[in-house]
C-alpha positions as CSV (number, residue, x, y, z in Angstrom):
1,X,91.9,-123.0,174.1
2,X,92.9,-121.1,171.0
3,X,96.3,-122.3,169.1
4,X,96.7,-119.0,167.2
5,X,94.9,-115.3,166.4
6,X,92.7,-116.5,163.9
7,X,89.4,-114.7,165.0
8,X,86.4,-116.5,162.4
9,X,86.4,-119.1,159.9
10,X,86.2,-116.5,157.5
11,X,89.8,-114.8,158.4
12,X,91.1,-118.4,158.0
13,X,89.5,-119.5,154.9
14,X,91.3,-116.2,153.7
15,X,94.6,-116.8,155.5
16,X,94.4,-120.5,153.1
17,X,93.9,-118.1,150.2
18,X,96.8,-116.4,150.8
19,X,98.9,-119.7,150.6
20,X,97.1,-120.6,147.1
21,X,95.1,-123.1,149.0
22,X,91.2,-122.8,148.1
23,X,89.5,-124.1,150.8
24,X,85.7,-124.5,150.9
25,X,83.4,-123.7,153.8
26,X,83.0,-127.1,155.9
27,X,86.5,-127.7,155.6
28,X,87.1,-123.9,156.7
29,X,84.6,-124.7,159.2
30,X,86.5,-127.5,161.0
31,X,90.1,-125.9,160.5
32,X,89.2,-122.9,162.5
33,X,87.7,-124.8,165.3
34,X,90.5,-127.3,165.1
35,X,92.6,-124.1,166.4
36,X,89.9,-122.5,168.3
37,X,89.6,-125.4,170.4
38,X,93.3,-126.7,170.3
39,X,91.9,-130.4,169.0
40,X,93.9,-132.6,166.4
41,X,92.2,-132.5,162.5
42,X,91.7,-136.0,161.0
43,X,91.7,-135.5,157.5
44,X,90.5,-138.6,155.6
45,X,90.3,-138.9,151.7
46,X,91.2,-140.2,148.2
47,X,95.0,-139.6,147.2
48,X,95.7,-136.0,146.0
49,X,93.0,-134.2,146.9
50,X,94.9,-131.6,149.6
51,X,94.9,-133.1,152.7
52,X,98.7,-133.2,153.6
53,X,98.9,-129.3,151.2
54,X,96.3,-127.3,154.0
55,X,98.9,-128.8,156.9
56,X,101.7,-126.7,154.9
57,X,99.3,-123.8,154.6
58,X,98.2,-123.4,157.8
59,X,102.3,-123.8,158.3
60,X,103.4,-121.2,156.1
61,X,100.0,-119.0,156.8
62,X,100.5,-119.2,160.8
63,X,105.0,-118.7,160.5
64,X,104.8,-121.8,161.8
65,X,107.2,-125.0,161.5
66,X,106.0,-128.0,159.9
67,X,106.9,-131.4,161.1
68,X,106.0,-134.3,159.2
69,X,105.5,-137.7,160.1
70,X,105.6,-139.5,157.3
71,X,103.7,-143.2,158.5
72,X,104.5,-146.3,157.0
73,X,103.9,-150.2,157.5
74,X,105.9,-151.2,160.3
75,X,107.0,-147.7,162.1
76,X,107.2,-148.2,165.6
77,X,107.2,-145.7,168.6
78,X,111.0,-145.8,168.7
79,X,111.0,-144.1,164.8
80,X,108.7,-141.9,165.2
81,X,110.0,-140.1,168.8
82,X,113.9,-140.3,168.9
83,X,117.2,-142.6,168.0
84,X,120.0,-142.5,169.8
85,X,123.7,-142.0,167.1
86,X,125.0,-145.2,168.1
87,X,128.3,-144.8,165.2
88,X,129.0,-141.4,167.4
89,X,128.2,-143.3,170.5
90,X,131.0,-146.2,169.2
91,X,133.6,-143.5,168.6
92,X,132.9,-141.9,171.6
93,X,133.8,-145.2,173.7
94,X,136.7,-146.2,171.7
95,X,138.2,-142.4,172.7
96,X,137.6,-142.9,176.3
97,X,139.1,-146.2,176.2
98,X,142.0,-144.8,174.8
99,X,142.1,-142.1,177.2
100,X,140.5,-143.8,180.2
101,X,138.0,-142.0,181.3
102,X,135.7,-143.5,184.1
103,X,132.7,-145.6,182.8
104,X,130.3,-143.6,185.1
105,X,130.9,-140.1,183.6
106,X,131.2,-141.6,180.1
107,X,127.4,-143.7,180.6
108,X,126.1,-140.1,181.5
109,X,127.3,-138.5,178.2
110,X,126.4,-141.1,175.6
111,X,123.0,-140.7,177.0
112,X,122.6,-137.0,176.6
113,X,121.4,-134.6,174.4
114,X,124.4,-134.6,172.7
115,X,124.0,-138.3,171.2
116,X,119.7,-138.2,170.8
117,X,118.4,-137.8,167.3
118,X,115.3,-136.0,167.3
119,X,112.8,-138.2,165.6
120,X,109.3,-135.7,164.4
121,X,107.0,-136.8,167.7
122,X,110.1,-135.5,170.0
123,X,110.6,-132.3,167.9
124,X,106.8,-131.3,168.0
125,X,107.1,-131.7,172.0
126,X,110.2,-129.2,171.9
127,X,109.4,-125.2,171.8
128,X,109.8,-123.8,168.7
129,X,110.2,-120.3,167.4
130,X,107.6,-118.3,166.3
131,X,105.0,-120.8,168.8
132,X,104.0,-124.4,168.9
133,X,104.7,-126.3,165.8
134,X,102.3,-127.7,163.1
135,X,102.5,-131.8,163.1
136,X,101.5,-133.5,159.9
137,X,101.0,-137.0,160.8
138,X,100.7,-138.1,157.2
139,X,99.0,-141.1,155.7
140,X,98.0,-142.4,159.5
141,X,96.2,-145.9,157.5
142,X,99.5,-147.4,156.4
143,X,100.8,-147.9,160.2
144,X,99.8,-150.7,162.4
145,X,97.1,-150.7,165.5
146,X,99.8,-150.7,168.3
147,X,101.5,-147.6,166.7
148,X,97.9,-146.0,166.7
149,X,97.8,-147.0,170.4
150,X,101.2,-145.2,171.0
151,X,100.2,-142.3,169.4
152,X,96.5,-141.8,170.9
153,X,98.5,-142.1,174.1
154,X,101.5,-139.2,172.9
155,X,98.3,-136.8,171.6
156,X,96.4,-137.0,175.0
157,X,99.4,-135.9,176.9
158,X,101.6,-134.0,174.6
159,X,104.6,-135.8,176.4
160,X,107.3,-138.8,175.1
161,X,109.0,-140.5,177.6
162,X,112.7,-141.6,176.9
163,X,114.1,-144.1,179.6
164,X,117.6,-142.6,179.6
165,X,116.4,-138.8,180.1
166,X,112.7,-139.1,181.4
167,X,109.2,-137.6,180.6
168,X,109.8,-134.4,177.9
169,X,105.9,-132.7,177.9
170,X,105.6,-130.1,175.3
171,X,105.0,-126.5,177.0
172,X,102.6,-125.7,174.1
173,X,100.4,-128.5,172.5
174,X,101.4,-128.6,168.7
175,X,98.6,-127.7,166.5
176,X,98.4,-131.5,165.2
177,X,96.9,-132.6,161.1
178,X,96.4,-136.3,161.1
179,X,95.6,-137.7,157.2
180,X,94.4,-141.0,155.9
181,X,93.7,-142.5,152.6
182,X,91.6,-144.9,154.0
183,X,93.4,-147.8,152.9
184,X,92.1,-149.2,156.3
185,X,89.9,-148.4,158.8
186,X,91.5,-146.4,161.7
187,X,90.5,-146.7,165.0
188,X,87.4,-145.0,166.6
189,X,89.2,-144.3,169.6
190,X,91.8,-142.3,167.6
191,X,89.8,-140.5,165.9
192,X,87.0,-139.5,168.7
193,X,90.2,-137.3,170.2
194,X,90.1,-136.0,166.5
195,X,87.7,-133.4,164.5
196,X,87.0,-135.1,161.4
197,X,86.5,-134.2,157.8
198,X,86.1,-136.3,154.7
199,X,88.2,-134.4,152.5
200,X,86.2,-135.1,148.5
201,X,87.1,-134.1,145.3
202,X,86.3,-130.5,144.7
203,X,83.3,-129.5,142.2
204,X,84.2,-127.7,138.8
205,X,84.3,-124.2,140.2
206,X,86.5,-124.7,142.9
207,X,89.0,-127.3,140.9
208,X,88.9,-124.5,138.8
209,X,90.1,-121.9,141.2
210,X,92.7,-124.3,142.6
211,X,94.3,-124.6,139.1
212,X,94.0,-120.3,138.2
213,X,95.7,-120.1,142.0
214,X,98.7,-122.7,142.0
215,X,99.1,-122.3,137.5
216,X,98.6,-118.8,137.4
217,X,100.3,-118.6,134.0
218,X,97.1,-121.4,131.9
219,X,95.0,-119.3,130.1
220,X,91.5,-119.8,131.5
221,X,89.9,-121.9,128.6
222,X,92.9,-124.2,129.0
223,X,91.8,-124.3,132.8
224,X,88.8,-124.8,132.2
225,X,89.3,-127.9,129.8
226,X,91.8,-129.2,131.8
227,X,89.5,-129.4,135.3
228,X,86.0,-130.3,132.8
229,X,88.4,-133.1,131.6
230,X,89.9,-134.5,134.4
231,X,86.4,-134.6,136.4
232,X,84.7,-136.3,133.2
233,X,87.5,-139.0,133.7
234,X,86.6,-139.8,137.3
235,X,83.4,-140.7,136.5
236,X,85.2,-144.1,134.7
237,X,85.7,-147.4,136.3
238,X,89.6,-146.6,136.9
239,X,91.7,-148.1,139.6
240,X,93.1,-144.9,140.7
241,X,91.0,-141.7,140.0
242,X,93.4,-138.7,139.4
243,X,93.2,-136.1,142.1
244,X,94.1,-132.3,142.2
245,X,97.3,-132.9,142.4
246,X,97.2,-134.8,139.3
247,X,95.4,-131.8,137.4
248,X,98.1,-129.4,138.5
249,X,101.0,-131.7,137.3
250,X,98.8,-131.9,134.0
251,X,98.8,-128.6,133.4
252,X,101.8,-128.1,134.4
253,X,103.2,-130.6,131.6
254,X,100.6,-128.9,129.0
255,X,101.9,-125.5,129.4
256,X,105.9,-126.8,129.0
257,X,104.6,-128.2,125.8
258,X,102.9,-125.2,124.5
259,X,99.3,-126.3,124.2
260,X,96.8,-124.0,123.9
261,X,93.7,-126.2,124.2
262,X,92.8,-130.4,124.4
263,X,92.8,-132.5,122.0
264,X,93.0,-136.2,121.6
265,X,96.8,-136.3,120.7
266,X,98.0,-134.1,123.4
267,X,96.0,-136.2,126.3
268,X,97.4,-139.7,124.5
269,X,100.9,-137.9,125.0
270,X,100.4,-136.7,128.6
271,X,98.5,-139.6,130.3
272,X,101.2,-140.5,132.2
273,X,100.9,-137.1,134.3
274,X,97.2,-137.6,135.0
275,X,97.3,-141.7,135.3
276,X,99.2,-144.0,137.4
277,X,98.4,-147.3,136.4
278,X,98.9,-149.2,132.8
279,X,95.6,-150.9,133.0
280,X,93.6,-147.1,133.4
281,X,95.8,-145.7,130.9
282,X,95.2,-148.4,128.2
283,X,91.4,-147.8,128.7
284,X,92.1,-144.1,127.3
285,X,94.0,-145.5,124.5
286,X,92.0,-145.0,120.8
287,X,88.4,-143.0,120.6
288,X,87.7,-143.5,124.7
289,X,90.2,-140.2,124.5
290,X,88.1,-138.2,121.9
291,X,84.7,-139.1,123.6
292,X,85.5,-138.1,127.2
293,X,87.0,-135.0,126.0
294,X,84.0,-134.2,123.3
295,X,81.9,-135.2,126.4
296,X,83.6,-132.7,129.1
297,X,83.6,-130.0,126.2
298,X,79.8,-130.3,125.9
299,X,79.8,-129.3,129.7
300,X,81.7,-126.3,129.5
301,X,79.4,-123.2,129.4
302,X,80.9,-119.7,127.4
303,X,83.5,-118.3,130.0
């Protein structure tokens, strides 16, 4: 059952657009359907190359509210759906001591609403204006299998259970992104409830696009040298390939310092905006700079 209005992959490839995301077809393709059909989107990848942005466009495209999950080694189902504020809690019982009220009507308030704090899995179960939220469940690979278990469970039902106050279901599924970096493998079963696209680094023409759309103010033969240089470089045994995010904050950093067009001085300057690691950015260091650059140049056809 359809999440939203969206009526063809084309109207939601152009609702992307309008959010400065430039999405291609296949990834258009299972987007739309994601929606159409009401299924969670596995988005798997290398670092930076949109996966957690097209949750915040659809978001923003859709006036709806993101939630984000951020997942990381050890979070456990108790993080992720709700806490309850045990210092307000404390003060609480230390003012009915003082005041003695009866144990029985102060049990039933420190376990209300009053005292939870909503965690992202409990908020994307609760309605939301505007319709049912968008839940990023970002970087999925650096959690644990039990958590994984927990949470193919929490997207079958689209209901948390919380001992003190019961089963909460949500009365609209959230329209649910799941993203990985593939720093492990995740688990079939979790992603066969998924639709699932590899998310690759974009071709010349549309890294190029992306660039014009979120640094409208480059001049286009910066652009151009920028992406030609930046796609050179992944070809190189590096231990962490810059993505597009990486090319943005680039150009970004090139424009603040006035440069009109690459040359080996400016990108020994700026490394540290495309390159994360000591080791890759040593490799650049000298005439490797010069020759990827002459070589990306050589690839760049009149505009």
């Amino acid at each position: 059952m359809s999440q939203t209005a969206i009526a063809s992959i084309d109207a939601f490839q152009s609702m992307l657009g309008e959010q400065d995301y430039v999405c291609g077809r296949a990834l258009a393709t299972v987007g739309f359907l994601s929606l159409e059909l009401g299924r969670p989107l596995f988005l798997e990848g290398e670092a930076g190359t949109g996966k957690t942005e097209i949750a915040k466009a659809i978001a923003a495209g859709l006036g709806r509210k993101l939630i984000r999950l951020q997942c990381y080694e050890g979070l456990d189902a108790a993080s992720a759906v709700y806490e309850w504020n045990f210092a307000a809690q404390m003060v609480a019982i230390r003012s009915a001591e003082a005041t003695g009220t009866g144990a029985e009507s102060l049990r039933a308030d420190l376990f209300g609403p009053d005292y939870l704090i909503e965690r992202p899995l409990l908020q994307a179960m609760r309605e939301q204006p505007g319709g049912a939220p968008v839940l990023l469940i970002d970087e999925i690979d650096r959690t644990d299998e039990p958590f994984e278990a927990f949470l193919l469970e929490a997207l079958s039902d689209f209901q948390v259970t919380i001992p003190e106050l019961g089963t909460i279901k949500a009365p609209e599924p959230p329209i649910v992104i799941l993203t990985s970096n593939r720093t492990r493998e995740v688990h079939d079963a979790l992603k066969r409830r998924c639709l699932y696209h590899w998310v690759d680094y974009p071709d010349f023409k549309s890294e190029t696009e992306i660039l014009q759309a979120r640094v409208p103010e480059a001049a286009e033969s910066l652009s151009r040298e920028i992406v030609a240089f930046v796609q050179r470089l992944r070809t190189e045994d590096l231990f962490k390939k810059p993505g597009v995010a990486e090319t943005i904050d680039w150009a970004k950093c090139l424009l603040a310092l006035d440069v009109i067009s690459l040359s080996p001085e400016v990108i020994a300057d700026t490394l540290g905006a495309i390159l994360k690691y000591q080791d890759d950015i040593a490799r650049l260091q000298g005439s490797e700079a010069k020759k990827i650059l002459d070589e990306a140049k050589k690839t760049l056809a009149p505009a």
